[in-house]
N, C-alpha and C positions, 0 to 999 in steps of 0.2 A: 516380214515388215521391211519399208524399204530403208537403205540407210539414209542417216537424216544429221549426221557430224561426217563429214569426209574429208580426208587427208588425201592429196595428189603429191606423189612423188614422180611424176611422170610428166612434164608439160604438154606434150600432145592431148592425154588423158584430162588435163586442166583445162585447156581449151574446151573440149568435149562435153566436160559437168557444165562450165557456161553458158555453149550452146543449146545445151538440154533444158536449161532454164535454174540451175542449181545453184545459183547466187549465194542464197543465206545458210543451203549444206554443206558449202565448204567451208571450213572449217580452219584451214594449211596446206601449205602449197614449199615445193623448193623455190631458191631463188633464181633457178631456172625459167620456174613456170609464170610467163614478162607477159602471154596473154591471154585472154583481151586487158589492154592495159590497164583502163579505169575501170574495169572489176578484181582488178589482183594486188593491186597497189594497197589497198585495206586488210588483204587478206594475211596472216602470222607466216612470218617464212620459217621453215625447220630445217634449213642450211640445205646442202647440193646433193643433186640426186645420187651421188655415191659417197658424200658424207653428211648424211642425216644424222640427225639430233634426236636419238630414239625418246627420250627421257624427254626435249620439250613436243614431241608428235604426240607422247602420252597424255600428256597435261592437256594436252585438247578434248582429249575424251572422245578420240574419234569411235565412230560406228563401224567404219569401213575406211583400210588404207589402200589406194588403190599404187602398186610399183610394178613395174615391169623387171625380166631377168637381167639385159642389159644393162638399163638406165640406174639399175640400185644394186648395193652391196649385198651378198647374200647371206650374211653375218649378221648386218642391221638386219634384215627383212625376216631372219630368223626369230631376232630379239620380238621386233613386233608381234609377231606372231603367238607367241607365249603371254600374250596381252588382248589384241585387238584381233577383228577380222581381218586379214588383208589377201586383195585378189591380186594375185601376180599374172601380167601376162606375158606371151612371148610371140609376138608380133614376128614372121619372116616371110610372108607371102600377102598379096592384098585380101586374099579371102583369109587370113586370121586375122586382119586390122577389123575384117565387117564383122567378122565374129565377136571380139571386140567390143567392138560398138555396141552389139546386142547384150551383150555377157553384160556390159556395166548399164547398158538400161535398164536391166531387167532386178539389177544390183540395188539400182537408186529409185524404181519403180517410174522407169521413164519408158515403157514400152511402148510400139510403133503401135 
């Protein structure tokens, strides 16, 4: 089932659910994550991608929290973890960005 509450702790990865058409899936976003502007400005901010707000990302009742190894704390991302789904990626070549891309389509049921 695809996810269907989603928390972005990643702004690249936030851009990417908009692009996919995931407007009303997201759910939370850091204050990082500035685009697209007039779709993020609505959206609950859960403080910066390496100090997240574990306690108000819960209260969203996400389905999926999507963080990367860099961009987040691996403390927080533990905590989540013992709660929610969350996919962490770790981005260091452009063939893992497309993997990526693939991995959270296929996350949110947005495949090619």
């Amino acid at each position: 089932m695809p996810a269907h509450r989603i928390v972005s702790l990643v702004p690249s990865q936030t851009e990417l659910l908009f692009s996919l058409g995931l407007d009303a899936e997201v759910v939370g976003r850091t204050k990082f994550c500035i685009h697209p502007a007039h779709l993020v400005q609505n959206k609950p901010v859960v403080g910066g991608t390496k100090t997240v707000d574990v306690q108000r990302v819960l209260s969203l009742r996400p389905s999926l929290v999507l963080a990367n190894k860099e961009e987040n704390s691996r403390e927080q991302i533990e905590m989540l973890q013992r709660h929610c789904p969350v996919h962490v990626t770790n981005i260091i070549t452009l063939p893992d960005a497309l993997a990526m891309i693939g991995d959270v389509g296929r996350l949110v049921g947005k495949e090619p």
